[in-house]
N, C-alpha and C positions, 0 to 999 in steps of 0.2 A: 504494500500500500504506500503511494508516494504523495506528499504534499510540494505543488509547484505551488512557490512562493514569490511576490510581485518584483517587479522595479528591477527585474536581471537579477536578484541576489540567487546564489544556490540553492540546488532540489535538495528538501530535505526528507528523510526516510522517517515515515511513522515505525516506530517500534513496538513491540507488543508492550511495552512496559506503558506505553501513551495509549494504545487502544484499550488496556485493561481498566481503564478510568471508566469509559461505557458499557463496562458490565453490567447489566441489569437496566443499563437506563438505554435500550434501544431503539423505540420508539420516540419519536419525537412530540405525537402525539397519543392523548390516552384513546382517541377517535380508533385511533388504528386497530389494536387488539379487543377492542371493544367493538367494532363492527362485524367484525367477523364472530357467523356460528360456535354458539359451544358445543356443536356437536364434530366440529373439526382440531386433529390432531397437530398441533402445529410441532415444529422439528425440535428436537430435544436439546439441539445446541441455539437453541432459536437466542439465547442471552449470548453467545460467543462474539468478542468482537469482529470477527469473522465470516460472521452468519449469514448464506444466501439469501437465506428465507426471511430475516430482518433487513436487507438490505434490499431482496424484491415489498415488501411490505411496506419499507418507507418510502419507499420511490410512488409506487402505486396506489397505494393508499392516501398521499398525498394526491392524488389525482379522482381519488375518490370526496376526498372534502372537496374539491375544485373540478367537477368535471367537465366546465369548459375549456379545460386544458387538454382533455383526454385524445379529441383528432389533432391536433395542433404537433401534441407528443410522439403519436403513433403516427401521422402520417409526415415527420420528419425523417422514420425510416424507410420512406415508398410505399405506404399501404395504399393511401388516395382513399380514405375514408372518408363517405360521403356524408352517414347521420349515423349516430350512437344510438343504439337499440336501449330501455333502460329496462334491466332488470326487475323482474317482480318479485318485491320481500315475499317469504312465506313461498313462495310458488312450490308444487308440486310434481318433483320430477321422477316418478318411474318408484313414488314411496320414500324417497329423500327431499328433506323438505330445505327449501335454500333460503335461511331466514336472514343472509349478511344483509348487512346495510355498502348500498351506493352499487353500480352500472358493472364495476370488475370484480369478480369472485375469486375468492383465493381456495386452493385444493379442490380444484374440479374434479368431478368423480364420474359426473352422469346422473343414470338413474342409480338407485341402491342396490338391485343388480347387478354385478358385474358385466356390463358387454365384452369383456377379455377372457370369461373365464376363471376368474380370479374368485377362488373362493374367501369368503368372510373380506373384512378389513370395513372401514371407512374414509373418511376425509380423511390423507395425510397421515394413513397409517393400513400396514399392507396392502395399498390400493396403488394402482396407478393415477397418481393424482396432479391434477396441471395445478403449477404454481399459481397461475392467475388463467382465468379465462373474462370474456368478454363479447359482447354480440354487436355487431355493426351490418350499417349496407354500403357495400362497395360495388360501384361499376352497376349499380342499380339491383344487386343481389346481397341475402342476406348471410351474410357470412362468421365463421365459429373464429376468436380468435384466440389461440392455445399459447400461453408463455411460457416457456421453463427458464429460469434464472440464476448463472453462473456467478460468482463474484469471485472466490479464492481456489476453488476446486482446484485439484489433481488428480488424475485415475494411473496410475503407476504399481497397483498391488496386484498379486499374480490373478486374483478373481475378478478383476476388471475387464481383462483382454476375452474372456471367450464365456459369456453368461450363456451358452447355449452347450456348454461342454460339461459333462462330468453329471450325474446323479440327478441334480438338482435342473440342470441344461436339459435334461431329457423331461422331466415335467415340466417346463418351460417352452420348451417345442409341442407338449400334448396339451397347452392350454392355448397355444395361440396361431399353431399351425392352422389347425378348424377356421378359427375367425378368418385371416384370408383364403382359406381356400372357397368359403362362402361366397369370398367379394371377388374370384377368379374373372368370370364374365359379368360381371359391374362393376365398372370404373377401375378396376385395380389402382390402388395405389401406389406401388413401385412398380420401374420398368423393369421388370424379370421378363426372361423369354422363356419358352416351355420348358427347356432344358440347359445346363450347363448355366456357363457366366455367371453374371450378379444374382446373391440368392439373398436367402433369411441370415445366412450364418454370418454375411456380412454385417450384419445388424448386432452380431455378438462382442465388440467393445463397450464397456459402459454408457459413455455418452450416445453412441448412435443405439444402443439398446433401448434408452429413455427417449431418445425421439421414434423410435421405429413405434411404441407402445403406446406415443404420442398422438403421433400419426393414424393408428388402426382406430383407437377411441373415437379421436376425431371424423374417422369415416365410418363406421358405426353409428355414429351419434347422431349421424346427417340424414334428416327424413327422405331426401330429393335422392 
């Protein structure tokens, strides 16, 4: 984590010893933890100065007390958002009741069913869960839009590189091969050819395993 500091003087290095001052005070607002459901799990290191999940939560939740900000934000990265869809408190989704407060949901899940397969879990805990989601209409359609939120991460431990290998990679292949082979002749989501070349197992480093899981939710999720 680096502080650039004004007037040409030199970049100075936050230290852990300087980010440990923010323990527990991560939030900047009490709005933030407090809009969101108590029925979601929020991440165990969620007080770590380090925290993705406080770091996507202040950013965005800041955009939830201000949602005129919200296209302005997102469509500084090319989205070309045209209207913010808003969220209905309470709404009813599939037996999961989405009671946050403001337009971006944190720990998207779906309905309470798993559409992956995934048995038991909840919000934000053994679920496939989007860090933030959001509804908008782009290009005059209305469209899902799924965030996951990086800040400090590394994936360098020997169980990062092949989530589809070994014991555990084999009931992982029998919970979510099914779901695409469903979507084979609708829309498929990746370009796989019948055989050979780019497959699922590409999908088996950690990071592109949480978008691949992302991904399928998301088409899933899509009634069109």
């Amino acid at each position: 984590m680096v502080l650039f500091e004004n007037k040409g003087r030199s970049m100075q290095k936050l230290e852990r010893q300087y980010q440990e001052q923010y323990r527990e005070k991560q939030f900047y607002s009490n709005f933030i933890p407090n809009a969101i459901s108590k029925g979601v799990k929020l991440h165990d290191e969620i007080n770590n100065p380090l925290s993705s999940a406080a770091a996507c939560l202040n950013v965005l939740g800041y955009l939830n007390i201000n949602p005129e900000r919200i296209i302005p934000f997102f469509n500084f990265f090319g989205l070309n958002i045209d209207n913010l869809i808003s969220f209905p408190k309470g709404v009813n989704i599939g037996g999961e009741i989405y009671d946050d407060e403001g337009p971006i949901i944190f720990e998207w899940i779906g309905p309470k069913k798993s559409l992956l397969n995934e048995k038991g879990g909840s919000r934000g805990q053994n679920r496939t869960s989007i860090d933030a989601f959001l509804l908008a209409e782009i290009n005059g359609k209305i469209s899902q839009l799924l965030i996951e939120w990086k800040f400090t991460e590394s994936y360098n431990k020997e169980n990062d590189f092949n989530k589809f290998g070994g014991l555990r990679g084999v009931e992982r292949l029998k919970r979510y091969a099914p779901v695409l082979a469903k979507q084979r002749n609708n829309s498929f989501p990746f370009n796989f050819k019948n055989e050979g070349s780019f497959g699922l197992n590409d999908f088996s480093y950690e990071p592109l395993y949480q978008l691949f899981r992302m991904t399928i939710l998301a088409k899933k999720n899509d009634p069109l």
